[in-house]
DSSP file (Angstrom, degrees, kcal/mol; ACC not computed):
  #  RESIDUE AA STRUCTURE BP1 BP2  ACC     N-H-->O    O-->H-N    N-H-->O    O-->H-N    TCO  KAPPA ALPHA  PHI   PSI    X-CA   Y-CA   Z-CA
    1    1 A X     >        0   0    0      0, 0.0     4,-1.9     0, 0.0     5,-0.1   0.000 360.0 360.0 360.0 -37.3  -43.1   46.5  -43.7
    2    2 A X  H  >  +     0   0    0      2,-0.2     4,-0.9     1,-0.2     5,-0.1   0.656 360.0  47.7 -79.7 -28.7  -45.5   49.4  -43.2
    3    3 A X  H >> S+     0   0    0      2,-0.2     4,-2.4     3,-0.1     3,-1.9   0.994 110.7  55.9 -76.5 -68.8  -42.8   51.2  -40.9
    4    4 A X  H 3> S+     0   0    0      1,-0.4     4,-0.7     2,-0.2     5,-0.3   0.875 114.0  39.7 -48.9 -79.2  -40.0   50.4  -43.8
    5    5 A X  H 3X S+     0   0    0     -4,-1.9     4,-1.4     2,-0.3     3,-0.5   0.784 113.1  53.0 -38.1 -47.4  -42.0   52.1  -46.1
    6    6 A X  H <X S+     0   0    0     -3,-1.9     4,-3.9    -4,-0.9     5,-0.3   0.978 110.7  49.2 -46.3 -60.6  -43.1   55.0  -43.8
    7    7 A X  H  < S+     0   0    0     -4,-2.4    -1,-0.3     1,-0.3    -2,-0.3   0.214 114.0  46.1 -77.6   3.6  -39.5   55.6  -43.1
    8    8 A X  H  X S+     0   0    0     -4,-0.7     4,-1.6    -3,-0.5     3,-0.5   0.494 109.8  54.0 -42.6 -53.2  -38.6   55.6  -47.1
    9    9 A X  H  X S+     0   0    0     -4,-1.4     4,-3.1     1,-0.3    -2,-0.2   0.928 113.0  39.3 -83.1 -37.9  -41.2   57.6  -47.9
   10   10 A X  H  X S+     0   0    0     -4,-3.9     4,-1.4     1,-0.3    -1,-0.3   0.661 115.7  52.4 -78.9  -7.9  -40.2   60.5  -45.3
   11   11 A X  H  > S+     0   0    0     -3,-0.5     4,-1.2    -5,-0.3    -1,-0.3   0.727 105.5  59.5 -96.0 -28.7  -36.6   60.1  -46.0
   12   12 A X  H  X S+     0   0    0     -4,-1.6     4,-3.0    -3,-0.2    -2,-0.2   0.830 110.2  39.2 -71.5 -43.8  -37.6   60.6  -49.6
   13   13 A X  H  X S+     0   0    0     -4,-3.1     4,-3.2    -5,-0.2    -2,-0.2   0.937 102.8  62.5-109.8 -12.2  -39.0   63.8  -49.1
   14   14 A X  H  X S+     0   0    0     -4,-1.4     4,-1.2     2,-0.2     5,-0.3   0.997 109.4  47.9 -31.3 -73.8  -36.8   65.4  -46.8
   15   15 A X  H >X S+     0   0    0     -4,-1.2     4,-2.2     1,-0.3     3,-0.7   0.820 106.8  54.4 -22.0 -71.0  -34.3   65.0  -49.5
   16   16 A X  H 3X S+     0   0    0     -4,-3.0     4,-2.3     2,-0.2    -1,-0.3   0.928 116.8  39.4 -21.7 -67.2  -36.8   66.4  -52.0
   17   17 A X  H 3< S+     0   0    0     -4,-3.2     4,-0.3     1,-0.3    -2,-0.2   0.805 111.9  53.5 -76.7 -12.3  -37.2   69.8  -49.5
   18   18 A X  H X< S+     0   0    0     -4,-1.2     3,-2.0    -3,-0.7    -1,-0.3   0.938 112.6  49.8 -84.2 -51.3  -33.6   70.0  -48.6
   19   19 A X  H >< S+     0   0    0     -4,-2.2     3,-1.1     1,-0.3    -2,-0.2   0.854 107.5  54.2 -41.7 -48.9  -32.9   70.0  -52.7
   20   20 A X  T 3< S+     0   0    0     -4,-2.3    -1,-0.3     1,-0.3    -2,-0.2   0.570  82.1  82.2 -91.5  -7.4  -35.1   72.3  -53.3
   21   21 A X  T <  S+     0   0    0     -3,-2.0     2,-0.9    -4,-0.3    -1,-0.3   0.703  84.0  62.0 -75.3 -23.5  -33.9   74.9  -51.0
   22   22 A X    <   -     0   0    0     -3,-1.1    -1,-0.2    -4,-0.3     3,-0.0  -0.751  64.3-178.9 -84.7  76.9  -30.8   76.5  -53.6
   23   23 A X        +     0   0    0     -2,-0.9     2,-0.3    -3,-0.1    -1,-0.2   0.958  67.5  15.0 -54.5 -53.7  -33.3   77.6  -56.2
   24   24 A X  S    S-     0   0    0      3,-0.0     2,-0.3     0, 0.0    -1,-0.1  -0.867  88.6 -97.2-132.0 166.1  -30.2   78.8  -58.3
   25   25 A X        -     0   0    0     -2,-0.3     2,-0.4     1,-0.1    68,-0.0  -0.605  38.5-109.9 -88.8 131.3  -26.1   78.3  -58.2
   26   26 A X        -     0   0    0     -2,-0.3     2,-0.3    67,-0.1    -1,-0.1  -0.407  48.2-166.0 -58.2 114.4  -23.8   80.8  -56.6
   27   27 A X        -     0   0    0     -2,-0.4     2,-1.1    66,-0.0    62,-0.2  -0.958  27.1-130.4-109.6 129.6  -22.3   82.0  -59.6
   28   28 A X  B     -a   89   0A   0     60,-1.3    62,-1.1    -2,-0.3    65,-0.1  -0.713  27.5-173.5 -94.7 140.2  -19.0   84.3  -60.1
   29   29 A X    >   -     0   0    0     -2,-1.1     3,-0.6     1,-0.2    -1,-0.2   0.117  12.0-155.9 -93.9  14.2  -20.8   86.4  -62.0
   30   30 A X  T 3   -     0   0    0      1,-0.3    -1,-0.2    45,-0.2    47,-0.2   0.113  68.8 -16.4  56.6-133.8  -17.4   88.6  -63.0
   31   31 A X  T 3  S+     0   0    0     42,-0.4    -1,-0.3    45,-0.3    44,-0.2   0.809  92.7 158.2 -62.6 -21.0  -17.9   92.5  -64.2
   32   32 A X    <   +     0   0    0     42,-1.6     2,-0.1    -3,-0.6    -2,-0.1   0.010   9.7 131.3  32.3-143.6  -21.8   91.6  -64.8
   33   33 A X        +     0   0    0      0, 0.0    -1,-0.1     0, 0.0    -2,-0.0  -0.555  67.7  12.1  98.7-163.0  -23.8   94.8  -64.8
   34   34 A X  S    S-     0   0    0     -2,-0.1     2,-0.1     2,-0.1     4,-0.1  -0.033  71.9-150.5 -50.1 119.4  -26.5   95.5  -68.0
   35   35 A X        -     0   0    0      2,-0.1     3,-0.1     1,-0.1     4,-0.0  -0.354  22.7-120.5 -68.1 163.7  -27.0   92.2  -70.0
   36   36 A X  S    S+     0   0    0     -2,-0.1     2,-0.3     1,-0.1    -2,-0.1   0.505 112.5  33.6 -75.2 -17.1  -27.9   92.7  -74.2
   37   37 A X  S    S-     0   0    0      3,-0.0    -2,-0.1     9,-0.0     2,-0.1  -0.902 103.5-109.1 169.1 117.7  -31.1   90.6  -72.9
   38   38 A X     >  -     0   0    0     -2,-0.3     4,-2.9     1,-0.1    -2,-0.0  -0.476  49.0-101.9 -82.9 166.2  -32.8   90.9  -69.2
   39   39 A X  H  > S+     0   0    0      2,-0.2     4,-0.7     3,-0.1    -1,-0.1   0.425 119.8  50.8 -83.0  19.2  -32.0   87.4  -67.1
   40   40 A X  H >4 S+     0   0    0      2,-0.2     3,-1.5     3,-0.1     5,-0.3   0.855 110.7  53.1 -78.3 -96.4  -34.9   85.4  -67.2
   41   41 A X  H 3> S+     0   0    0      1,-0.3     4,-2.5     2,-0.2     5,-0.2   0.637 117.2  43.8   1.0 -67.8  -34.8   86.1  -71.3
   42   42 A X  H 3X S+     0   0    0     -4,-2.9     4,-2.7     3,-0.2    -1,-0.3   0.897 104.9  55.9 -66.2 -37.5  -30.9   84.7  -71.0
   43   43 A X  H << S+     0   0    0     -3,-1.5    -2,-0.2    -4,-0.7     3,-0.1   0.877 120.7  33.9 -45.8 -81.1  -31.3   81.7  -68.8
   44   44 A X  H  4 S+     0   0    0     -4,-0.3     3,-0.3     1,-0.2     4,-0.2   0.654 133.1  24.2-118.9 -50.5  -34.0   80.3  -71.5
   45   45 A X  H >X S+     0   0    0     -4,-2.5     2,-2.5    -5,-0.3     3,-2.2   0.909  79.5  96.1 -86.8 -38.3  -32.4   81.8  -74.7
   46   46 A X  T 3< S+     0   0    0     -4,-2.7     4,-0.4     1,-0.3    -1,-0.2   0.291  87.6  62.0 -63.1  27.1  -28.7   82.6  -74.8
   47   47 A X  T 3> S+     0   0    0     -2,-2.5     4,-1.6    -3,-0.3    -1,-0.3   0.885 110.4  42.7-108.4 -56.8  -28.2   79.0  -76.5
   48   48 A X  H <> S+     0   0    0     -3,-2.2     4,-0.8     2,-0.3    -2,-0.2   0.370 113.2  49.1 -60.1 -24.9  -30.5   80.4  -79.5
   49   49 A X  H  < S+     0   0    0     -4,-0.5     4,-0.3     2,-0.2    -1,-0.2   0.575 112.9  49.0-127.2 -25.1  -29.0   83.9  -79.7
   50   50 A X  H >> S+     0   0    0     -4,-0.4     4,-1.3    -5,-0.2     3,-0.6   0.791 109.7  49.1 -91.8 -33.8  -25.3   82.4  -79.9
   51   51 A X  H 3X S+     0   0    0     -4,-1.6     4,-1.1     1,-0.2     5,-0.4   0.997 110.4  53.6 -55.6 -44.3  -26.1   79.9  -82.5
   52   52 A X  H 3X S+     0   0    0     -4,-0.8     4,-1.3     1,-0.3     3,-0.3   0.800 117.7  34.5 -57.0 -19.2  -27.8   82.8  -84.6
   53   53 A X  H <> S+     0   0    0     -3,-0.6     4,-1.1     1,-0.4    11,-0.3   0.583 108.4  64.4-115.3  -5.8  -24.6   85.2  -84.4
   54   54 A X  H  X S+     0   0    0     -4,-1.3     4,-0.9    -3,-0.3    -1,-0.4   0.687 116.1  31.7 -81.4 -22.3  -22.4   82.2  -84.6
   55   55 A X  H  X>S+     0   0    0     -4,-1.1     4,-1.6    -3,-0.3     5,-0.8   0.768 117.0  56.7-104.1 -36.5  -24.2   81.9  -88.3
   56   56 A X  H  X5S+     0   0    0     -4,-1.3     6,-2.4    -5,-0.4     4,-0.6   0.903 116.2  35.4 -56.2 -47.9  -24.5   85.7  -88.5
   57   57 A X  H  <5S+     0   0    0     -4,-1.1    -1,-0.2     3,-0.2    -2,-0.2   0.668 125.8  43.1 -79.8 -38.6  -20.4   86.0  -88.0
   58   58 A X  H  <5S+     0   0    0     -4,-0.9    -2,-0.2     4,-0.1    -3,-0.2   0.956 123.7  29.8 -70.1 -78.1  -19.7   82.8  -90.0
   59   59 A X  H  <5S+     0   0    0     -4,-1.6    -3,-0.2    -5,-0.3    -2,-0.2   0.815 136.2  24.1 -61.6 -39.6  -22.0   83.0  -93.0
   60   60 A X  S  <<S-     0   0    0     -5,-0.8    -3,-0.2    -4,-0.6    -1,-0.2   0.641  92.8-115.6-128.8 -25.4  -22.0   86.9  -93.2
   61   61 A X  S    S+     0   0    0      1,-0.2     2,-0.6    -5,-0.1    -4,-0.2   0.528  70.2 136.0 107.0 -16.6  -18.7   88.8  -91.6
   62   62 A X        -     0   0    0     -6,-2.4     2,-0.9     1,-0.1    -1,-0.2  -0.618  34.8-173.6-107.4 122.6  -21.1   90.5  -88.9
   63   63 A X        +     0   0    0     -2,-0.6     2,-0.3    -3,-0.1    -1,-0.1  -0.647  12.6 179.1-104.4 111.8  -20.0   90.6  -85.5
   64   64 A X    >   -     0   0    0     -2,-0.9     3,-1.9   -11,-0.3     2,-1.4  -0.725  51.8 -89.1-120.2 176.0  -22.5   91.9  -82.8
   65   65 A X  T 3  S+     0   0    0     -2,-0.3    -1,-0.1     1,-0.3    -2,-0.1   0.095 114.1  75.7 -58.2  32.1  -22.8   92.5  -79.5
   66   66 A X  T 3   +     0   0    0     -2,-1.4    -1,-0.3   -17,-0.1   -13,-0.1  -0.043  68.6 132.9 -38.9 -21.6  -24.1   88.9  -79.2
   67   67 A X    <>  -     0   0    0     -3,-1.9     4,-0.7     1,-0.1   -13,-0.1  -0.056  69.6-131.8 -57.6 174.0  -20.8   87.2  -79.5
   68   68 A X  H  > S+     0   0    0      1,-0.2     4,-2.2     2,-0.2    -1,-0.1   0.822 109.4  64.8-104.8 -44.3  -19.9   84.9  -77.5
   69   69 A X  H  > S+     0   0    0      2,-0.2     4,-1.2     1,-0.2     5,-0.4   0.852 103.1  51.3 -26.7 -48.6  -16.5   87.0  -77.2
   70   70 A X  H  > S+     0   0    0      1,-0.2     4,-2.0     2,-0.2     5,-0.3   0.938 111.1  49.3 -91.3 -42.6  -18.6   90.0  -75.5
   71   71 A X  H  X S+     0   0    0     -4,-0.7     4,-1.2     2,-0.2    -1,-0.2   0.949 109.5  50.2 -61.5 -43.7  -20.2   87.5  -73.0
   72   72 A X  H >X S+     0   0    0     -4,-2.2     3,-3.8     2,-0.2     4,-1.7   0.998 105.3  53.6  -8.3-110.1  -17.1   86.3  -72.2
   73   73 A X  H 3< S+     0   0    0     -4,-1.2   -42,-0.4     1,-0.3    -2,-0.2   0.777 119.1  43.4 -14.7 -52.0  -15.4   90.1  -71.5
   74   74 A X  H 3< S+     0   0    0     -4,-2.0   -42,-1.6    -5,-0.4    -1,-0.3   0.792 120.8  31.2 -72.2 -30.9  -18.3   90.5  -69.1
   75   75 A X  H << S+     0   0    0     -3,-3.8    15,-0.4    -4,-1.2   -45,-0.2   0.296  82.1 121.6-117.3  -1.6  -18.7   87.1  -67.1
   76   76 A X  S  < S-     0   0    0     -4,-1.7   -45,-0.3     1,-0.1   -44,-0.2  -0.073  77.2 -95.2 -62.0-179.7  -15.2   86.1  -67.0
   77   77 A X        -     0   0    0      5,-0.4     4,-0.4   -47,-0.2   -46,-0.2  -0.332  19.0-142.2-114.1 157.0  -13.9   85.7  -63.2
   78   78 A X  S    S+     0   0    0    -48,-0.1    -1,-0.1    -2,-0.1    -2,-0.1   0.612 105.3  51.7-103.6 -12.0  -12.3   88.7  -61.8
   79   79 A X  S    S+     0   0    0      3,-0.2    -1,-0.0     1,-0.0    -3,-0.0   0.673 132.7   8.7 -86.1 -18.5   -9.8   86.3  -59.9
   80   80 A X  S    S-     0   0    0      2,-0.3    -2,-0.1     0, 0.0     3,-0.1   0.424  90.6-122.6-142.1   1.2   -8.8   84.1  -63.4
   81   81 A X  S    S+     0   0    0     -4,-0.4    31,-1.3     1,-0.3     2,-0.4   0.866  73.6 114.2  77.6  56.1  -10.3   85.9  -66.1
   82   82 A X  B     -B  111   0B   0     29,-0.2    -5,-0.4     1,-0.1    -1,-0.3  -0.993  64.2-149.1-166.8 169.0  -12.3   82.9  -67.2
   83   83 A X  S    S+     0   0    0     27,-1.8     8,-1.3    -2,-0.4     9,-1.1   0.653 103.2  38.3-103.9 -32.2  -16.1   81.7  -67.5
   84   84 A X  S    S+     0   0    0     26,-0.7    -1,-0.1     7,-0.2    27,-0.1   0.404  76.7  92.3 -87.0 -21.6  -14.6   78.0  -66.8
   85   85 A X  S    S+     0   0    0     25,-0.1    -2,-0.1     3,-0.0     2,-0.1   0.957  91.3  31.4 -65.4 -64.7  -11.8   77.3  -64.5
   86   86 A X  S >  S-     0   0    0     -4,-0.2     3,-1.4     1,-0.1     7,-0.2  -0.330  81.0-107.4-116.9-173.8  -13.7   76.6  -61.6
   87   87 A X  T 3  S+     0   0    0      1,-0.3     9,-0.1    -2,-0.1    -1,-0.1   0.582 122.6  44.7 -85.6   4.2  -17.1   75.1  -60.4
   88   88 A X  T 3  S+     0   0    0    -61,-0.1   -60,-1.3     5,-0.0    -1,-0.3   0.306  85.8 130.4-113.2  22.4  -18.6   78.3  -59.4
   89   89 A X  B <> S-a   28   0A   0     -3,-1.4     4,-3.3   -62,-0.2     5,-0.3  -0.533  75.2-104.7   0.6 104.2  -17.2   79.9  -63.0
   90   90 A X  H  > S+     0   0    0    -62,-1.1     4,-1.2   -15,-0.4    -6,-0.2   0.702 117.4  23.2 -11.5 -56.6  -20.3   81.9  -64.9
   91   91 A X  H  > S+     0   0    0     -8,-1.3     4,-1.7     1,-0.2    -1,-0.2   0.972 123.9  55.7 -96.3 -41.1  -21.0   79.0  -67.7
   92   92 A X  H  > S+     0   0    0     -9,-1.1     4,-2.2    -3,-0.3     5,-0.4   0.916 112.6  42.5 -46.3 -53.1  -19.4   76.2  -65.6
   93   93 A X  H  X S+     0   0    0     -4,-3.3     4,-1.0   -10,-0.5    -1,-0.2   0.906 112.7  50.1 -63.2 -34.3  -21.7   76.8  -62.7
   94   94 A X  H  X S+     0   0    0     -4,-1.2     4,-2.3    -5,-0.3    -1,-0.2   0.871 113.4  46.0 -72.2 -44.7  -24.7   77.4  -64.5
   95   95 A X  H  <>S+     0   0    0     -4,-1.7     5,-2.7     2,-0.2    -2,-0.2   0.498 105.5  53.3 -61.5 -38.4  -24.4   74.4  -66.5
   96   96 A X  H ><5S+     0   0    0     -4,-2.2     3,-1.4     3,-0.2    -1,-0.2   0.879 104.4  55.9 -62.5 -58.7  -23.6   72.1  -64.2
   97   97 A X  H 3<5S+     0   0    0     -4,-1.0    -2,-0.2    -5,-0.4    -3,-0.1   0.815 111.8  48.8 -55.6 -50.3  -26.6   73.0  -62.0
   98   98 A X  T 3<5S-     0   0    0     -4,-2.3    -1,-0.3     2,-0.2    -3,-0.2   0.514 108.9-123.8 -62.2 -16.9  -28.7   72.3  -65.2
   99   99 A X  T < 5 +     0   0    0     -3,-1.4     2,-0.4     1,-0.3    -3,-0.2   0.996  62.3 146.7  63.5  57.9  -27.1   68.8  -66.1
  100  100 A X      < -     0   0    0     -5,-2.7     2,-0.3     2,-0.0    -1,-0.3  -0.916  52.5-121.1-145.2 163.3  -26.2   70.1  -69.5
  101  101 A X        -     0   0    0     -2,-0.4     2,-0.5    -3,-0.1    -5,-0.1  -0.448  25.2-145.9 -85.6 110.0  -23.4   69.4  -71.5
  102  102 A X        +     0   0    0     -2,-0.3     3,-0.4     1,-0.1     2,-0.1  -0.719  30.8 152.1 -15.1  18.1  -21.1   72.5  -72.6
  103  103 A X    >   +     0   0    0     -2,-0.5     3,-0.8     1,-0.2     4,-0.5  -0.085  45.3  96.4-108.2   1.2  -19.3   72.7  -75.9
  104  104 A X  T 3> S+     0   0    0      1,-0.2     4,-0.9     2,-0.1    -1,-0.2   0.625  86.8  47.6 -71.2  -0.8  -18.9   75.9  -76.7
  105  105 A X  T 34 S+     0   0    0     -3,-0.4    -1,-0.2     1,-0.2    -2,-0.1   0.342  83.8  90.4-117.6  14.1  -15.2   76.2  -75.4
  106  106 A X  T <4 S+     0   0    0     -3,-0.8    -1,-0.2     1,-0.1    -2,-0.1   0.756 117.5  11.1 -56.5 -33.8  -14.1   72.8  -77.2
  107  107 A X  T  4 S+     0   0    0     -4,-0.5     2,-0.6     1,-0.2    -2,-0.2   0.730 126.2  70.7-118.7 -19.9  -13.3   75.5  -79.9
  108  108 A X  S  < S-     0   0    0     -4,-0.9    -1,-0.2    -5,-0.2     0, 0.0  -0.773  81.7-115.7 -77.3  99.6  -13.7   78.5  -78.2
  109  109 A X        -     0   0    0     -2,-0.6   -37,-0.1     1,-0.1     4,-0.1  -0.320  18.6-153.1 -65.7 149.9  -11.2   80.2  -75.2
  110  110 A X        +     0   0    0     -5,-0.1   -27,-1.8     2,-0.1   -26,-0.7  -0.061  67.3  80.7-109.9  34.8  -13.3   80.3  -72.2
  111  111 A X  B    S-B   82   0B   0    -29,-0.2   -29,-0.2   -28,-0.1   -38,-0.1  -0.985  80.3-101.8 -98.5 141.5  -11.1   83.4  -71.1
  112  112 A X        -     0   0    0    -31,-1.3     2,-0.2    -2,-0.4    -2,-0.1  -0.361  33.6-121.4 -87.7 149.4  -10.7   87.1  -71.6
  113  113 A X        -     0   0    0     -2,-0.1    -1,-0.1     1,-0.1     2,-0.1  -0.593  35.2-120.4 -80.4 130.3   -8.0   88.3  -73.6
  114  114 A X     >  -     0   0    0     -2,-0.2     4,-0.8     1,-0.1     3,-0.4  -0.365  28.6-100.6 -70.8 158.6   -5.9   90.5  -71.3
  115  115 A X  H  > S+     0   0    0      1,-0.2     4,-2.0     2,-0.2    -1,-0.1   0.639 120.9  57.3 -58.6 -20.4   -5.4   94.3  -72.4
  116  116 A X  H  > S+     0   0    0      2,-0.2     4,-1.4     1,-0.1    -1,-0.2   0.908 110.0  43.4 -38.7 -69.0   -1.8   93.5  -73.8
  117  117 A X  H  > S+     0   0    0     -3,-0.4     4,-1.9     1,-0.2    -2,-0.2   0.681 114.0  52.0 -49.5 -29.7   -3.3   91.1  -76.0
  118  118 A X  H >< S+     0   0    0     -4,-0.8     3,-0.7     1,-0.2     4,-0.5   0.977 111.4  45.3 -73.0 -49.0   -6.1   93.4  -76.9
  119  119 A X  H 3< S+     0   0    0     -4,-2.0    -2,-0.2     1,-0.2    -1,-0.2   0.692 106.5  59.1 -56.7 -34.0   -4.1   96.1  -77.7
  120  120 A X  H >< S+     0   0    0     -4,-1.4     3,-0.9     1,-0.2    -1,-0.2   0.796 111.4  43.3 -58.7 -36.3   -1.6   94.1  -79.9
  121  121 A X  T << S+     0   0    0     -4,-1.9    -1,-0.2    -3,-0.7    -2,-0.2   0.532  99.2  66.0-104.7   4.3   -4.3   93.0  -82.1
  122  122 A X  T 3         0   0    0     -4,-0.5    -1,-0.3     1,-0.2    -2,-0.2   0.323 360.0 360.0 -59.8   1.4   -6.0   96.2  -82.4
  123  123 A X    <         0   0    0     -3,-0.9    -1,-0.2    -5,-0.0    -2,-0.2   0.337 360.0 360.0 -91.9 360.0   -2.7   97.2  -84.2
């Protein structure tokens, strides 16, 4: 019984150190560059800072560089122009890795509007 147990307990924490060895998810991280926000600050916040400009834009008309739109343009994939397609996808990847639940693209396109598109509606 005492071997059974041994042999649990070290299989338990092998597991444990092997886990622990990808501290964060290979993310493509698309055009990146300067964040609104350095990334410790976003990892912990952006949840809080898009609900506020989701009220800001809703309630009030004012759209800032906070949108979810400008995160998007920046973190979309540079092979599919989206945050979502695949499991290493900016929001997808991140999200996963954290075991929480997504919902911003139930309403939302999780893709960047191509320059065609951009242009049309700047018209």
């Amino acid at each position: 019984m005492k071997i059974l147990v041994s042999l649990l307990l070290s299989l338990c924490l092998s597991v444990t150190s092997w886990a622990g060895e990808s501290a964060v998810p290979k993310l493509d991280m698309g055009k990146g560059g300067q964040c609104v926000k350095d990334t410790q600050w976003m990892r912990k916040n952006h949840m809080h800072m898009l609900k506020h400009q989701r009220d800001e834009t809703v309630r009030k008309g004012i759209r800032g560089e906070n949108s979810l739109k400008n995160c998007i343009e920046c973190h979309a994939s540079l092979k599919d122009d989206s945050v979502i397609a695949r499991e290493d996808s900016f929001c997808v990847g991140c999200h996963r890795y954290e075991a929480v639940k997504i919902d911003c693209f139930e309403c939302h396109s999780g893709k960047r509007k191509s320059a065609w598109l951009q242009q049309r509606n700047a018209k």
